[in-house]
N, C-alpha and C positions, 0 to 999 in steps of 0.2 A: 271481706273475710275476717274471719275473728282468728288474732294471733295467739298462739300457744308462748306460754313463758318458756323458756327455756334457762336450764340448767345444768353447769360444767357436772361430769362425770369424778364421784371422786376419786382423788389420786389413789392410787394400790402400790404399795410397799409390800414388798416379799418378805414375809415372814422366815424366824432363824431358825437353821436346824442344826442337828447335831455336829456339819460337816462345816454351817458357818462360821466366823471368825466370831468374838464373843465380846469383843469392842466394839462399838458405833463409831468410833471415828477413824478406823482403821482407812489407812490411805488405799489400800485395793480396792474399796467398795464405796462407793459416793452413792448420796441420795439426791437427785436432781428433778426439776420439774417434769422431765419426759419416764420418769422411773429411776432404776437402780440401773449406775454404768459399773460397770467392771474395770480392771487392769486392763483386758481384753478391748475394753471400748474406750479410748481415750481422746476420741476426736474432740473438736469444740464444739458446743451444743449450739452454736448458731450453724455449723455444717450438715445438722442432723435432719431429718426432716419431720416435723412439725407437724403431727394430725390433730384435728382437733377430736376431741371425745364429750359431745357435748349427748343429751338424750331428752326427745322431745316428752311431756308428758300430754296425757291425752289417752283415746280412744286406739284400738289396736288397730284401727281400718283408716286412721286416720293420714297414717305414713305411706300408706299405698296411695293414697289421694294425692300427698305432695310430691310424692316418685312420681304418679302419671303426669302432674300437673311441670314438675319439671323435665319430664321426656316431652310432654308435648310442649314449653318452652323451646326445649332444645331441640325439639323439630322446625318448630316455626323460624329458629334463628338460623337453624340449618337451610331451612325451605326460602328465608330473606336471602341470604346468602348467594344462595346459587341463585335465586332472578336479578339479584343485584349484579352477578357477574357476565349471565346472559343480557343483561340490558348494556352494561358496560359494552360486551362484544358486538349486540347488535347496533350498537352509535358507533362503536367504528368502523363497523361494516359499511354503515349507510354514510361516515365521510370518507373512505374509500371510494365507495359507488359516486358519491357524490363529484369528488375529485377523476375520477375516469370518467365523467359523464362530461366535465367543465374540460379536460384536454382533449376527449374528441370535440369537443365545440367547437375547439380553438381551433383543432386541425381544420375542420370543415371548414369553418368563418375564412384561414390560410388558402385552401384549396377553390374556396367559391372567390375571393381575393386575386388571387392569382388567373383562375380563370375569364374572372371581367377584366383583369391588365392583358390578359391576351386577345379576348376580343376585342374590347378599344383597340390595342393596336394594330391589329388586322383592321380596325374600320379605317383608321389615321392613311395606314400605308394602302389602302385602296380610294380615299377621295385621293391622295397624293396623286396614284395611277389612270386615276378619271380624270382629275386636272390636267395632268401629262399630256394626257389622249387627246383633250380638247388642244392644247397647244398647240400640242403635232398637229391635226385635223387643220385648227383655222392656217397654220404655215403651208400647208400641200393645195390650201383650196386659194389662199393670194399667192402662192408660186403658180396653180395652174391658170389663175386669171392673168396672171403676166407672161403668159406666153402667147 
């Protein structure tokens, strides 16, 4: 795109009337960069706020093209914006999810743990019971041969 020069707006000085003061350097009325301050306005002009007044030259349809062209700027940064903050939300969604999906693991992997330590040891305490049995058994059967 072909850039327009641009040029500062000139300064405007209020002309004197019959009710002004008829000195220039009368201390009620200063001439400053943002305009004419008064008695009434004495802040410091770094407090003021600072527009700029600058005026493109150019075609009259031309300003409407950099308005639209900066509304649809400002949409797209508006439109970056909010996917940037749905994206944001949806990654901590998904290590939320992620993280409840890794402590039911854990629980299960605990529970399927827990229940092979109790099956082994139902099987431990039943060869015990079977061994027993045979004991018992061969003592009953040479006690009944000794009689």
């Amino acid at each position: 795109p072909k850039s327009m020069p641009v040029t500062p707006a000139p300064l405007v000085v209020p002309q004197k009337t019959k009710n002004s003061p008829s000195r220039t350097n009368d201390r009620h009325e200063q001439i400053t960069e943002l305009g004419v301050s008064t008695s009434e306005d004495r802040s410091p002009p770094s407090s003021k706020k600072v527009t700029s007044m600058f005026r493109v030259r150019g075609k009259a349809g031309d300003a409407a093209i950099v308005d639209e062209k900066s509304k649809a700027d400002a949409q797209l940064a508006s439109d970056l914006a909010k996917a940037k903050a749905r994206m944001i939300k949806h990654q901590k969604l998904q290590a939320w999810l992620k993280a409840k999906e890794d402590k039911e693991l854990a629980l299960l992997d605990r529970e399927e743990a827990a229940e092979q330590e109790q099956i082994d040891q139902e099987t431990k305490r039943e060869r015990s019971r079977i061994l027993k049995a045979k004991k018992n058994k061969d003592k009953l059967k040479k006690y009944y041969r000794s009689l």
